[in-house]
N, C-alpha and C positions, 0 to 999 in steps of 0.2 A: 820540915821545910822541903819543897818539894824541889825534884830538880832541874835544872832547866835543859829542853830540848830546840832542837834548831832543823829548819827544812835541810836536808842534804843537798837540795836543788840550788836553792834559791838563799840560805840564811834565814831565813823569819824564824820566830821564835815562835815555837809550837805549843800549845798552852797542853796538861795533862790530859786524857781525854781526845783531844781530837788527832782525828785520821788524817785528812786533808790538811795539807799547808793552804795558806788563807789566801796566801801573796800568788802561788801559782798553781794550787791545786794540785802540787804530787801527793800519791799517796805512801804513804808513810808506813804501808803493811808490803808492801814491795821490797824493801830494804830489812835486812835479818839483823836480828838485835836490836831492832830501831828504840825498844820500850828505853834497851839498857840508858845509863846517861850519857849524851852528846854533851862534850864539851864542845865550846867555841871555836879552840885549835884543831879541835877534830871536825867537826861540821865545816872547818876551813877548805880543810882534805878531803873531805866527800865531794865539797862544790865544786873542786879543781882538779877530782879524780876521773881522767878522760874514761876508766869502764861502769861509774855510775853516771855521767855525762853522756854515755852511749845507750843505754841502762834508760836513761829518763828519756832520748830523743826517740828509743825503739818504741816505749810506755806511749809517750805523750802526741807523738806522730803519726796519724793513723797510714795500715799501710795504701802508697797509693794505689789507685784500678791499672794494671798493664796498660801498656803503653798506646794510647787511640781506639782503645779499645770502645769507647763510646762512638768513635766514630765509622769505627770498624760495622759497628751495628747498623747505624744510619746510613751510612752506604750501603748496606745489604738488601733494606727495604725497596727502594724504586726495582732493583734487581728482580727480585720475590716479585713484586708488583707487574712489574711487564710479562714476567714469567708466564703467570698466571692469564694475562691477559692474550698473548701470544697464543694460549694452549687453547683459551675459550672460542679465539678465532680460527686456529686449526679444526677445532672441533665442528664449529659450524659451516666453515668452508669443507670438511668431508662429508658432512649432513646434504648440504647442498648439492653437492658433485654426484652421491648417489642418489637423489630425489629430481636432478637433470637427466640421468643414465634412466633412473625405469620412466621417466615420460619421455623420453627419446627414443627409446625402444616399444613402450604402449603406443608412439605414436605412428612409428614404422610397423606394427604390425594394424594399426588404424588405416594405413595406407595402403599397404598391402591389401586390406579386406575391400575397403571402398575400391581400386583399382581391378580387383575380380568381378565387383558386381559392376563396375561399368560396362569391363569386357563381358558379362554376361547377357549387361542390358544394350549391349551397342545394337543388336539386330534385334526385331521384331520376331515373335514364333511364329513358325510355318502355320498354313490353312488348309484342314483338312474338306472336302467337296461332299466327306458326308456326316450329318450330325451323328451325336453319339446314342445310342440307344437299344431299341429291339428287336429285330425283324426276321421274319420267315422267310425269309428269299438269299440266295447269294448275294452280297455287295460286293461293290466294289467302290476303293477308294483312291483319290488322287492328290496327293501332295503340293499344295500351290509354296512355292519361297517368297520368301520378306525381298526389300529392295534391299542390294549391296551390291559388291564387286565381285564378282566371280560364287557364289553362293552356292554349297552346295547341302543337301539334306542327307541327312545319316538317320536311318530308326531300326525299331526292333518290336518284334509282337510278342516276344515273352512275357513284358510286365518288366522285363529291366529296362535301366534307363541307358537310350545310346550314346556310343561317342562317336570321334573318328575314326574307329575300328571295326564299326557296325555296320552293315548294309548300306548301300547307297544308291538314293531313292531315284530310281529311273523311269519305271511304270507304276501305272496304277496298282494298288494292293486288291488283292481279288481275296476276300472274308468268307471263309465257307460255315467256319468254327467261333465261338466264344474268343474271342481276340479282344487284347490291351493294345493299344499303338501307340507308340511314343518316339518322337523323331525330334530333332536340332535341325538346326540353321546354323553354319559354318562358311566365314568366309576365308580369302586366301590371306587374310591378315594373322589369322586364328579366334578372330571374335566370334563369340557364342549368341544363340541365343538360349532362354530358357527352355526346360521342357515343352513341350506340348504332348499332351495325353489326353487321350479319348479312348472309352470304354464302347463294343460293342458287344449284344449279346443278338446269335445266330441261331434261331430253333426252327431250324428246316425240318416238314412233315416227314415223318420215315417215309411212305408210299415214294415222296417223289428224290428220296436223298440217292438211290441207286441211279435215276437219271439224271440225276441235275451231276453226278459226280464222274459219269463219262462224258456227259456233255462237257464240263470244265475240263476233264483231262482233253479232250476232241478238240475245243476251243485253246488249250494252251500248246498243244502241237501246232495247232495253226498259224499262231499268234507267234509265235516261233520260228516256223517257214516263213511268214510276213516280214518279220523282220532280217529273217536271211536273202529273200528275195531283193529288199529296196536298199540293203546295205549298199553302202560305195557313193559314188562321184555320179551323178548324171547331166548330160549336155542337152539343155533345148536352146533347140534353134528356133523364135517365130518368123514368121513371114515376110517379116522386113531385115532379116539377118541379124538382129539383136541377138545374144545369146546370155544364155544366164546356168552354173554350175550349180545342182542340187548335192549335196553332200549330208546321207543319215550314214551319224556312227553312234556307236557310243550313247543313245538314246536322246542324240541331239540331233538339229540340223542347223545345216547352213549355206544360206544362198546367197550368192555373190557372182557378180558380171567378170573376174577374172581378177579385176582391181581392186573395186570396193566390195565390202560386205553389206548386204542388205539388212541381213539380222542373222542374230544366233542366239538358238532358244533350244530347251529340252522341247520334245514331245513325247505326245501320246498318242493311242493310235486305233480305233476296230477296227475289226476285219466284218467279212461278212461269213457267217458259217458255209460250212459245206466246198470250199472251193480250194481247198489246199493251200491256202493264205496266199493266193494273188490278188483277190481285191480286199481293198479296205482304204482309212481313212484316217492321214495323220494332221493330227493339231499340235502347236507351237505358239505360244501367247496368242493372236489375235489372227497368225494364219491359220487356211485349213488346205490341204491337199489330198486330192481325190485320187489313187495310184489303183493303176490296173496294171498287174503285170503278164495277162497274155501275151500271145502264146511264150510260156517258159522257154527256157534256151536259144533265145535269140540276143542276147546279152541289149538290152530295149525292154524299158516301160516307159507308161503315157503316165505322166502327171498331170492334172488336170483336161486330160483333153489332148494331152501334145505331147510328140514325141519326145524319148528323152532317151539317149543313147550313151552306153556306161562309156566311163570316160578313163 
């Protein structure tokens, strides 16, 4: 006869063979000695005994998750989530800021560039009076200026290119040699123009290069006194008392009745050989003046015909 056993939990009577109580599903390998025989009175005292009561609630309870801790988690995510998206937006607002910076900067140097070649195309290049080319003879050349304000020409015959540092074009160029010419146009704003260059090539016969080379030193003594001669201020008076001040400096002139100015223009000038530069003949845009300065040392030459007394 077999003997009877009983759940320690719950009472039920536990048939030989099974593990589990039927009524609550304790297991019955949990409890030591469980095989031995339970009596009644004693299965009483297990049901009632608060540490196999404790014993089954630890068993049969699972333990809980700490405490919000699911929710602990679902709060994290929208966090994570902006995180993430906050950082996507710094990223491409730094993308940006330096893709503004180098076209803000390409574009000031874009500006800068177009702004030099304006100031270089603000004025026209000078015009030179003789083409470029080949020739057996001395030339000579004269520098016309573009329109502007106050304009002045700079060149060099080296073959470099001039600046404001370079010569400044007063007279005509006298080419004896194989010469490069290259001059600017400079007004008093500082606008440029571009080069102007002209290649001449000079192959004077030897026979006549011994006289053609005192004749030009002869001619630039002259040319020379000519110009020391008409320097200054001179006063004509015509025949009706009108008076008008002639003024050569500085390879310019200027005539004016005292008040107003008539014009003011560079010139140029020949002489006539042989006469120690008292006569010759200077040009100024569209005027011409015929000056004689006989007889020297009498502080008095004739411009065109009429006295003109230094002033």
């Amino acid at each position: 006869m077999s003997e009877l056993r009983f759940c320690p939990k719950c009472g039920t009577k536990i048939e030989a063979g099974e593990r589990f109580c039927g009524n609550c599903g304790f297991d019955t390998e949990t409890v030591v000695n469980f095989n031995e025989t339970i009596q009644p009175e004693d299965q009483q005292k297990l049901v009632g005994n608060p540490v196999n009561q404790q014993f089954d609630d630890q068993r049969q309870t699972p333990e809980p998750l700490p405490q919000n801790q699911g929710q602990i988690k679902s709060s994290r995510m929208p966090i994570i989530i902006i995180s993430i998206v906050l950082g996507v937006i710094i990223l491409i607002a730094g993308i940006a800021f330096w893709w503004l910076s180098q076209n803000i900067s390409l574009a000031g140097k874009s500006g800068a560039a177009v702004q030099s070649e304006t100031n270089a195309a603000a004025l026209e290049l000078p015009v030179y009076s003789l083409n470029e080319g080949s020739y057996t003879t001395e030339q000579k050349v004269e520098i016309n200026k573009p329109a502007g304000e106050a304009v002045q020409i700079y060149y060099t015959i080296d073959g470099s290119d001039p600046t404001a540092q370079s010569a400044k074009y007063e007279n005509p160029i006298v080419l004896q040699t194989n010469t490069t010419l290259k001059s600017i146009a400079i007004d008093k704003k500082g606008n440029q123009s571009s080069v102007k260059t002209a290649t001449y090539t000079i192959a004077i016969p030897q026979q006549a290069t011994t006289q053609t080379t005192t004749t030009a030193a002869t001619n630039a003594d002259e040319r020379a006194q000519f110009e020391s001669n008409i320097n200054g201020t001179w006063k004509v008076r015509d025949s009706s008392g009108f008076v008008l001040y002639y003024t050569f400096s500085g390879g310019r002139v200027n005539v004016t009745d005292g008040g107003s100015d008539y014009f003011d223009d560079v010139y140029s000038f020949n002489i006539s050989p042989g006469n120690n530069g008292t006569i010759g003949t200077v040009d100024a845009g569209t005027h011409s003046f015929s000056i004689d300065c006989n007889p020297l040392g009498d502080n008095a030459i004739f411009i065109n015909g009429m006295y003109a007394s230094y002033n």
